[in-house]
NUSE-495292 format. One record per residue (C-alpha): residue in one letter; x, y, z. Coordinates in steps of 0.02 Angstrom, whole numbers, padded with zeros to 5 digits, always signed. Layout:
# NUSE-495292
ATOM   residuo        X        Y        Z
ATOM         A        X        Y        Z
...
This chain:
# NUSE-495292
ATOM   residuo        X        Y        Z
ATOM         X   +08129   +01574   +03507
ATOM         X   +07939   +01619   +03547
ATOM         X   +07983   +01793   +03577
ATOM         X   +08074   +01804   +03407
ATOM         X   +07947   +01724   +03305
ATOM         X   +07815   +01869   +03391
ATOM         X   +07946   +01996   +03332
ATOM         X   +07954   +01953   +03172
ATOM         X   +07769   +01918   +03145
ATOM         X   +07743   +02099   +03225
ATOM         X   +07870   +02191   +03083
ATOM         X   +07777   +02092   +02943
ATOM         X   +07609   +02160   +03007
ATOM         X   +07702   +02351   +03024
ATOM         X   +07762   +02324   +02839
ATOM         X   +07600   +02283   +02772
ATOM         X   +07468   +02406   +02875
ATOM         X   +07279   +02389   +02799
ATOM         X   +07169   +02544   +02827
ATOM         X   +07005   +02507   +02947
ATOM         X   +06885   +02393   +02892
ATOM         X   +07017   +02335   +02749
ATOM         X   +07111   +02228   +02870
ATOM         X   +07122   +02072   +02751
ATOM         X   +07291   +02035   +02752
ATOM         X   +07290   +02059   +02924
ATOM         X   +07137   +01966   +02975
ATOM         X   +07221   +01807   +02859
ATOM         X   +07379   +01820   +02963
ATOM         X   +07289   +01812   +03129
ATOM         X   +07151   +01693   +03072
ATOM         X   +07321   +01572   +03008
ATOM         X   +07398   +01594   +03162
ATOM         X   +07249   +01542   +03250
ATOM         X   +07235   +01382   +03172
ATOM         X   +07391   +01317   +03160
ATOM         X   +07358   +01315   +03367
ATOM         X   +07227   +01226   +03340
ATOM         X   +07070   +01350   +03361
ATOM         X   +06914   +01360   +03276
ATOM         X   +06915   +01556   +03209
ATOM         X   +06756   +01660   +03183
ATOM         X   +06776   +01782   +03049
ATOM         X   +06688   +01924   +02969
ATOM         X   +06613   +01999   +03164
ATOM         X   +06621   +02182   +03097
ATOM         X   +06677   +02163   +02939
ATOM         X   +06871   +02104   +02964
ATOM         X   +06861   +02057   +03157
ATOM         X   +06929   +01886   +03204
ATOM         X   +06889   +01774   +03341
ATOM         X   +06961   +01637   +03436
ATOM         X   +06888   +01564   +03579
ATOM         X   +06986   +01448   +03728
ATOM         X   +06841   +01334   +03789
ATOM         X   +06839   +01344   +03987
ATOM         X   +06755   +01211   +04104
ATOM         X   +06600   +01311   +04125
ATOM         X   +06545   +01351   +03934
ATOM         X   +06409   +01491   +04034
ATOM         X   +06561   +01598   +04085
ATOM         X   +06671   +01715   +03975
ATOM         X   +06785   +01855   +03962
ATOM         X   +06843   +01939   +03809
ATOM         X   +07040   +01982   +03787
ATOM         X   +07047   +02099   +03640
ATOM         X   +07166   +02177   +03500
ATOM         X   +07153   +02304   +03381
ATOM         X   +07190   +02268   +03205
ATOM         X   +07207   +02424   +03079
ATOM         X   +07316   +02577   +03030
ATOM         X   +07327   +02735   +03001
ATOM         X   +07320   +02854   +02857
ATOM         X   +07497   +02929   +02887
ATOM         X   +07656   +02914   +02768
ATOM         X   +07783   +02844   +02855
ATOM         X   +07953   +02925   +02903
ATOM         X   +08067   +02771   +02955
ATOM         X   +08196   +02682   +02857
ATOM         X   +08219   +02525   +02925
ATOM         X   +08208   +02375   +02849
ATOM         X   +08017   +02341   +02916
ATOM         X   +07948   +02523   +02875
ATOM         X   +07780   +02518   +02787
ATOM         X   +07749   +02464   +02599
ATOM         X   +07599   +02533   +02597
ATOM         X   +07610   +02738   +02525
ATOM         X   +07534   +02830   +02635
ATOM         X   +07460   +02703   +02764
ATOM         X   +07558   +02655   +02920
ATOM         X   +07555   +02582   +03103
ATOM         X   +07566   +02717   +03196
ATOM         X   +07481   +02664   +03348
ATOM         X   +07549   +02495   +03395
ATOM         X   +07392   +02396   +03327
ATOM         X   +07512   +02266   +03254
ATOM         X   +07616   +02247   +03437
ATOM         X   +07443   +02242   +03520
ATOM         X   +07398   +02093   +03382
ATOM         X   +07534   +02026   +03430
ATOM         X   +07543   +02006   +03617
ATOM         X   +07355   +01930   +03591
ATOM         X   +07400   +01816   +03477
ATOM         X   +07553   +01767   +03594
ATOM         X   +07427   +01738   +03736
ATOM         X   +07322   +01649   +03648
ATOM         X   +07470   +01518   +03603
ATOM         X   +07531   +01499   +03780
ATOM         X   +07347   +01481   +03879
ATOM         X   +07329   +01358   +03746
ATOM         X   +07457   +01237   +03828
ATOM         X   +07414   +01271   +04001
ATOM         X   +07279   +01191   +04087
ATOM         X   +07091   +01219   +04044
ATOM         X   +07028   +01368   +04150
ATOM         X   +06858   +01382   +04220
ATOM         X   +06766   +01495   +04098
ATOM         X   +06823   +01546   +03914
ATOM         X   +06918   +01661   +03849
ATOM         X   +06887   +01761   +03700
ATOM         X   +07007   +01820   +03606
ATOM         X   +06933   +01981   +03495
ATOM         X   +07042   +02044   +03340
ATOM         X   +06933   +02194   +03300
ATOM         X   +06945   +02305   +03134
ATOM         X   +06895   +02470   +03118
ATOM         X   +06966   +02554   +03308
ATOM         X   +07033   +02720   +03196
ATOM         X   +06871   +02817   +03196
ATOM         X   +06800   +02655   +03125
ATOM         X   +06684   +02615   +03279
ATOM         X   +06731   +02452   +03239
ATOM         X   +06690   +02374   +03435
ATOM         X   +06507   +02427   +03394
ATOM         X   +06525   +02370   +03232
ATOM         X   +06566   +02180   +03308
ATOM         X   +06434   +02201   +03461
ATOM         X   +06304   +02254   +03345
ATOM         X   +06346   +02090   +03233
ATOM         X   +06330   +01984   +03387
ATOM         X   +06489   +01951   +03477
ATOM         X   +06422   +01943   +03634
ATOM         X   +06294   +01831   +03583
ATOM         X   +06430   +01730   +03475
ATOM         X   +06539   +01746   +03643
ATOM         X   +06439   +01749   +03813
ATOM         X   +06540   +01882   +03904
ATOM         X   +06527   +01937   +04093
ATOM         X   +06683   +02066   +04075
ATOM         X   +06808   +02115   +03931
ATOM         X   +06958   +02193   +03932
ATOM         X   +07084   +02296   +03816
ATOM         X   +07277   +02353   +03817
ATOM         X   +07356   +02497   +03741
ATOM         X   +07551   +02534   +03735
ATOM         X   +07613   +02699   +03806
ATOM         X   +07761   +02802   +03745
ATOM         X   +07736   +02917   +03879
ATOM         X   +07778   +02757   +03994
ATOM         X   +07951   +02674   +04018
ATOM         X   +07938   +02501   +03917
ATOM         X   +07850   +02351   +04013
ATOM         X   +07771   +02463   +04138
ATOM         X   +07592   +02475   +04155
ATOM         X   +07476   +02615   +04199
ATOM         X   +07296   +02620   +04249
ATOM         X   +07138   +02716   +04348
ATOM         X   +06978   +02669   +04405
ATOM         X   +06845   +02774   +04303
ATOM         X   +06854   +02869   +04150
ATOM         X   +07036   +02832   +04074
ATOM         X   +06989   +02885   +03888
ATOM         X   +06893   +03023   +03841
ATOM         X   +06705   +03004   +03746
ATOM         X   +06739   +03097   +03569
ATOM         X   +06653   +03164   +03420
ATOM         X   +06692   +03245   +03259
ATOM         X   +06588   +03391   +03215
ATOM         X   +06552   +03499   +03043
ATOM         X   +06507   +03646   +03014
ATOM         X   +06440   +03714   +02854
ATOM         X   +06398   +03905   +02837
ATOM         X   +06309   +03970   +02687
ATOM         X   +06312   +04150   +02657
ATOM         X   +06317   +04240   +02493
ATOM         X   +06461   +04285   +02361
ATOM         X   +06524   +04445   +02297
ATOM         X   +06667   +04539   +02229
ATOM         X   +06799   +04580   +02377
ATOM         X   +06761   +04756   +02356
ATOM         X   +06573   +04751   +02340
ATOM         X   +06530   +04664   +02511
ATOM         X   +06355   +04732   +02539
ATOM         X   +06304   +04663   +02382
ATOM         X   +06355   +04486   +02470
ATOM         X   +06346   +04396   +02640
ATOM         X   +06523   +04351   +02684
ATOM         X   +06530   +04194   +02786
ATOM         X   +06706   +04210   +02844
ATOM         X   +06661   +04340   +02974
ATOM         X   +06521   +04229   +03040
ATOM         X   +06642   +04060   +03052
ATOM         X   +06764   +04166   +03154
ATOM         X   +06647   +04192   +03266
ATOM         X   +06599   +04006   +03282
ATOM         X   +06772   +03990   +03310
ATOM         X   +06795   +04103   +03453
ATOM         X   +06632   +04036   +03535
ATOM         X   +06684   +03859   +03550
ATOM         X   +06809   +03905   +03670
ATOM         X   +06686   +04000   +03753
ATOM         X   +06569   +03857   +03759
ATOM         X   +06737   +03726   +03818
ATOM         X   +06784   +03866   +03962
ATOM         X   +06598   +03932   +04016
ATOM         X   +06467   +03806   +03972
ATOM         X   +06526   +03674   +04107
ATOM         X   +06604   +03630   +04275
ATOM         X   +06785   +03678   +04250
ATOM         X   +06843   +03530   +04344
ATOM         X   +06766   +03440   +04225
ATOM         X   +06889   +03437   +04094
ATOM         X   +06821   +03461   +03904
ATOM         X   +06913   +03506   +03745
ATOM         X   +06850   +03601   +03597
ATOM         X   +06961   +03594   +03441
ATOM         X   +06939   +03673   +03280
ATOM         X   +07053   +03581   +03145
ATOM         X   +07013   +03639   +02999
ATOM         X   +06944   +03806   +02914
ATOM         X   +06917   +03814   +02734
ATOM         X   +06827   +03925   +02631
ATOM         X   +06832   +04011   +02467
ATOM         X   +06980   +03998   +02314
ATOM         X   +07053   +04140   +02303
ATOM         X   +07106   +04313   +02365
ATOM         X   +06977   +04447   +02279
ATOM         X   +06818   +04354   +02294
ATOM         X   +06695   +04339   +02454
ATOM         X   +06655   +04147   +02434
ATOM         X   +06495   +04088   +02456
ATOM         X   +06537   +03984   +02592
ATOM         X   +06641   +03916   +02732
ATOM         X   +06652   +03735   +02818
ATOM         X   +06736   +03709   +02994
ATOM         X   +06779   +03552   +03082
ATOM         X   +06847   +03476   +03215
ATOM         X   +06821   +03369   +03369
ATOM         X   +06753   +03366   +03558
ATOM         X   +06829   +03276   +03691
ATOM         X   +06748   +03268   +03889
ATOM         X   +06786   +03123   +04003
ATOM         X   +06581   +03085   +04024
ATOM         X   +06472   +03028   +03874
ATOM         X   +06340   +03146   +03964
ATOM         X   +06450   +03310   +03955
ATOM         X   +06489   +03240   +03761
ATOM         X   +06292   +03272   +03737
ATOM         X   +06276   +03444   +03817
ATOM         X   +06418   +03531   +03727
ATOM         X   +06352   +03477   +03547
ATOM         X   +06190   +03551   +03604
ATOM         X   +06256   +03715   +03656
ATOM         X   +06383   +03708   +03490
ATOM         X   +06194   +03688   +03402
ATOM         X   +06116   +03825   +03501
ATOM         X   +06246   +03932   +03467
ATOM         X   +06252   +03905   +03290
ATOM         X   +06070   +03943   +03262
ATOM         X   +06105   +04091   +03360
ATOM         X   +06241   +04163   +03252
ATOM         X   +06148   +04107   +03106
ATOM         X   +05994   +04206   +03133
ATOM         X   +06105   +04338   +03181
ATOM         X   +06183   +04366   +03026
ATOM         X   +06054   +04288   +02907
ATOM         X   +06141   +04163   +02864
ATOM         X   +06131   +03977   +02831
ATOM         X   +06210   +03860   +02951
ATOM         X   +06216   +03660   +02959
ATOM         X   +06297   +03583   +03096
ATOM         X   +06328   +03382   +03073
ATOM         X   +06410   +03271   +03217
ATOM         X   +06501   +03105   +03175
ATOM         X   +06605   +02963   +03220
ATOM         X   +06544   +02965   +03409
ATOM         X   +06646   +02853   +03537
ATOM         X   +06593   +02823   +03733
ATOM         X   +06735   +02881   +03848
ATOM         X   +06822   +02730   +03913
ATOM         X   +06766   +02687   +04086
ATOM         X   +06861   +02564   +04198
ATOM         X   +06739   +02480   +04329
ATOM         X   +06791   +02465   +04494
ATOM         X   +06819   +02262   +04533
ATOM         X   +06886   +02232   +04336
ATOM         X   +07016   +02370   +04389
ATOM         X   +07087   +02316   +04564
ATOM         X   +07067   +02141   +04486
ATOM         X   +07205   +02208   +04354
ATOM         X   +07297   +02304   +04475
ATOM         X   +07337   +02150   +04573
ATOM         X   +07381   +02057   +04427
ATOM         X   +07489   +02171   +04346
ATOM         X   +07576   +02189   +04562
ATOM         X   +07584   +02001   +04585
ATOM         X   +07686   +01970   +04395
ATOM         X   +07783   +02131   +04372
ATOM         X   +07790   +02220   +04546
ATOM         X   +07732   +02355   +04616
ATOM         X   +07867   +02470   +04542
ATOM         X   +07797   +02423   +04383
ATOM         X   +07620   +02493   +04414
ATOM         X   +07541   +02676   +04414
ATOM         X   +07384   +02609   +04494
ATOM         X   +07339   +02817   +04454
ATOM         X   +07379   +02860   +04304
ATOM         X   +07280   +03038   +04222
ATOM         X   +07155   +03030   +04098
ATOM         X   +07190   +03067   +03928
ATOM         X   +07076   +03150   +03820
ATOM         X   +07106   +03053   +03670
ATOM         X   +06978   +02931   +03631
ATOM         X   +06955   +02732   +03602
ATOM         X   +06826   +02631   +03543
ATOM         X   +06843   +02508   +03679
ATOM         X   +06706   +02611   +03751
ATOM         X   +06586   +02529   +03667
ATOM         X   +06609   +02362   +03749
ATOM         X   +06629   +02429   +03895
ATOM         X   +06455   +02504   +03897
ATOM         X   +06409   +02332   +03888
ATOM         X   +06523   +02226   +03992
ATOM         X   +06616   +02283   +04157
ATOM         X   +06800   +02284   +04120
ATOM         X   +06949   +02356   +04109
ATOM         X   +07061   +02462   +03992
ATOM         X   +07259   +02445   +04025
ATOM         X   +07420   +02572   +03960
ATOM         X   +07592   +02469   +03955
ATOM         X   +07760   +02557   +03936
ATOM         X   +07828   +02567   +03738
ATOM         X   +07968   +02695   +03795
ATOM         X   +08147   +02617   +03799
ATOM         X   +08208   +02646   +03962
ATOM         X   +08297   +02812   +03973
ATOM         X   +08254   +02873   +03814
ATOM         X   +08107   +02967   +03727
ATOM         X   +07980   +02890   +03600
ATOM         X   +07896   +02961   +03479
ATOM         X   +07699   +02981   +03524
ATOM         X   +07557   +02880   +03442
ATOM         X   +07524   +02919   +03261
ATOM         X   +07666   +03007   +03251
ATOM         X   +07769   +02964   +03091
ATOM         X   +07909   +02874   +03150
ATOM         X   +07850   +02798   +03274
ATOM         X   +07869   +02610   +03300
ATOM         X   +07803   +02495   +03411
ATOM         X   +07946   +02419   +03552
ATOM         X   +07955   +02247   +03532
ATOM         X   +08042   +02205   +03678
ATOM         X   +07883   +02227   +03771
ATOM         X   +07780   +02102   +03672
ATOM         X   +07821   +01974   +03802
ATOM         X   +07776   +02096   +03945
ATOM         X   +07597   +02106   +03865
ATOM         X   +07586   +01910   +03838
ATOM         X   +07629   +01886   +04024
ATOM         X   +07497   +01997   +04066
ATOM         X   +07357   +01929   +03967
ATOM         X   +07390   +01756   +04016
ATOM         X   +07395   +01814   +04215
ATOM         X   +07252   +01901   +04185
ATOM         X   +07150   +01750   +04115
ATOM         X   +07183   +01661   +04265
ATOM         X   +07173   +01755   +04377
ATOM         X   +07000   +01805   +04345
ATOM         X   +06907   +01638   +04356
ATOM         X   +07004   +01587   +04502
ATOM         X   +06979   +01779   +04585
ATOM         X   +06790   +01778   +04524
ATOM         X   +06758   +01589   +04582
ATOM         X   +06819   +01616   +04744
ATOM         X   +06713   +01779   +04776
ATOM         X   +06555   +01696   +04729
ATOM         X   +06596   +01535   +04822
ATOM         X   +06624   +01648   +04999
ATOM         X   +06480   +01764   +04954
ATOM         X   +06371   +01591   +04936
């Protein structure tokens, strides 16, 4: 009955998807949920964020189990009965099954016996280019929560369902947005020298971004340099008097993240002077990559061997260059960052923020098995360390 009560919550979350940092809906369904077990919530960490905390023996020690909360901006393309009401907004990354599983972890350590340290349990808003983790560590969680490692979970389409991946070290890549405003001069189409045509000068920017990606670095130190978008000027006999570029940069180190904005700077100023142009290059929506310490990992590695099996596990699963705020926390806490299976077995799913996807929801109790194994068997893991090291 459990497991269809978590389905059912988890299609009225996909039918009602809230935008980051506009999670209230959301945030009242968790924060209700919460309650009726009997916790005292924290709200408003971040903005939307919810927490719930599981008192342990030892009030000093913590660990921090967390969710994401929003949605995307993406119209929908299913037609079943639990698609999104929402025009134009939609769940295309699993944040309501990841809610979900939380929330279905947080009922079932609740009837278990008390552990030896507390658990946190972290609803954060904001994870779609929101920043919301540093949004909630900058408004105190950690102080709010005293935390000694934290942990996250992501489904995987490219993974059969209830499977679980993992690495040690970078397992998300450190992002950035960039934009790129060029400022030349207008004229008619066939009077050019009486203008300074920017198009000409963004091409170039274009080109030398993968220049930058394939000769500025290591090259087995993987990096990618997308331009998305290219826009300038209205119409088809007129050199505009400008031209914007963006896009984003992914590396699997925050420090290579740092170098190639640089040299995309130093280029720019380069290309500017060259043509006598003006050129404004802005960087936003930064995120760490996501970097699984060493203990936090075999720790999940075991647990994920010991409940599921080994045939269950990629204990070595590649790096993906997409990008999670996760990072954040993780730059503060040791931890470890998890990939479970949302593929049916057999068959294909449709990738993250694609639109139709859908998150599985046969492997919501997969992911509340897991949390709750994790919980304890960290305290008893960690206890037993210190004890022999003592």
């Amino acid at each position: 009955m459990l497991h269809v009560h978590w389905a059912t919550l988890r299609r009225d979350l996909h039918a009602h998807p809230e935008l980051r940092f506009e999670e209230h809906r959301t945030a009242d369904v968790v924060a209700r949920e919460l309650e009726e077990l009997g916790y005292a919530v924290l709200r408003g960490l971040g903005g939307t964020g919810v927490v719930a905390s599981l008192p342990g023996a030892n009030p000093d020690r913590g660990i921090v189990l967390r969710a994401d909360l929003d949605a995307l901006p993406i119209q929908e393309a299913n037609d079943f009965a639990h698609a999104s009401g929402a025009d134009g907004i939609m769940h295309a990354c699993g944040h309501d099954g990841h809610t979900v599983m939380l929330l279905g972890a947080a009922r079932i350590l609740k009837e278990l016996p008390q552990l030896p340290g507390t658990v946190h349990f972290v609803f954060q808003p904001g994870e779609e280019g929101g920043a919301g983790a540093r949004k909630m560590i900058d408004d105190g969680l950690f102080e709010d929560c005293p935390t000694e490692a934290v942990f996250g979970m992501h489904n995987w389409p490219g993974l059969p369902a209830g499977h679980f991946g993992l690495r040690t070290g970078p397992i998300m890549a450190a992002g950035s947005r960039f934009r790129i405003s060029v400022t030349g001069k207008g004229a008619h189409a066939a009077q050019p020298h009486l203008g300074l045509d920017p198009i000409p000068l963004a091409c170039s920017m274009v080109l030398q971004c993968q220049t930058i990606a394939a000769r500025h670095k290591d090259p087995v130190d993987p990096a990618v340099i997308s331009v998305c978008m290219f826009h300038a000027g209205n119409t088809d006999n007129v050199i505009p008097d400008s031209a914007e570029l963006r896009g984003t940069i992914r590396t699997l180190s925050s420090g290579l993240q740092q170098k190639l904005q640089r040299d995309i700077e130093l280029m720019c100023d380069g290309l500017a002077a060259a043509y006598g142009a003006q050129v404004e290059v802005t960087f936003f929506q930064y995120y760490p990559a996501t970097i699984n310490t060493p203990a936090e990992t075999a720790l999940c590695e075991a647990v994920i061997r010991e409940t599921f099996g080994d045939e269950r596990l990629n204990p070595d699963i590649p790096a993906n260059m997409t990008s999670e705020d996760f990072g954040f926390m993780l730059e503060e806490r040791p931890g470890a960052y998890v990939l479970i299976g949302n593929a049916p077995m057999g068959m294909a799913a449709p990738g993250l923020h694609h639109p139709k996807y859908d998150f599985n929801d046969d492997i919501i109790p997969a992911g509340v098995r897991y949390w709750v194994a994790l919980a304890q068997h960290y305290f008893g893991t960690v206890q037993r360390k210190r004890r022999s090291d003592e």
